[in-house]
N, C-alpha and C positions, 0 to 999 in steps of 0.2 A: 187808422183807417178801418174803416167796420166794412166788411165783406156782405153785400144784398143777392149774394146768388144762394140760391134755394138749389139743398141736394137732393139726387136721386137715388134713391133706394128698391133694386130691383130684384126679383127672386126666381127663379126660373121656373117656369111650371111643371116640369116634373119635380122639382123639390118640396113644391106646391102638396101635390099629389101625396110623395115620400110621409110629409109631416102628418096630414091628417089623418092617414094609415097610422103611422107611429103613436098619434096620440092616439085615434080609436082603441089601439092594443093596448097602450098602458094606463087608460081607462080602464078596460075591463079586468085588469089582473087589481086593479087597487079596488074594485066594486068585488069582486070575489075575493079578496081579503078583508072585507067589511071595512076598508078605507073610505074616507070620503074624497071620491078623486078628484073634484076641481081644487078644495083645498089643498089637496098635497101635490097637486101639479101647479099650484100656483106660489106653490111656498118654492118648488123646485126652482120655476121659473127665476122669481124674484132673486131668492139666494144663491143658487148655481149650486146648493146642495144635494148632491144624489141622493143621498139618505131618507129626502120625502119621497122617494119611489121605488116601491116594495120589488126583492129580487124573481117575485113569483113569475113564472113566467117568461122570463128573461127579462122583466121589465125595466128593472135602473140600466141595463146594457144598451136597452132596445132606443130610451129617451135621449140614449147620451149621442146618437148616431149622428144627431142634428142639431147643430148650434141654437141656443136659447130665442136669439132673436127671430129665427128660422120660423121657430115654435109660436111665438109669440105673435109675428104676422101672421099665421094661416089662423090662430085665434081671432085677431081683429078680422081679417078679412071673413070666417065664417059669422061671426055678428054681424058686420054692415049687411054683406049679403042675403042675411035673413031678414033683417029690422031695413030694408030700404020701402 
């Protein structure tokens, strides 16, 4: 029997908030390391390897505060948001 119920995936909006702090910060510590930061946030992303994000700053401690998926929503949500 194949299941037609559509799940719900909700985030709470202060987590909202949490993440795109989180990423503005460890943005700027990979742009002041002369990293390229969507690359290495997105290598992090994918792989769940800390290692694409530099300790400057506190930054591989700072990314790791928030589950990947966490990250990954406030990513799509800030594109739709912009490109609607």
């Amino acid at each position: 029997m194949v299941d037609n119920e559509t799940m719900m995936f909700k985030v709470e909006k202060e987590k909202v908030n949490e993440a795109r702090e989180l990423l503005m910060t460890v943005y700027q510590a990979l742009k002041e390391k002369g990293y390229n930061p969507i690359n290495q946030i997105v290598g992090y992303i994918l792989s769940g390897d800390p290692t694409y994000i530099t300790n400057h700053q506190n930054a591989r401690s700072i990314i790791r505060r928030l589950e990947r998926d966490e990250l990954l929503e406030e990513l799509v949500r800030a594109y739709l948001d912009k490109n609607e």
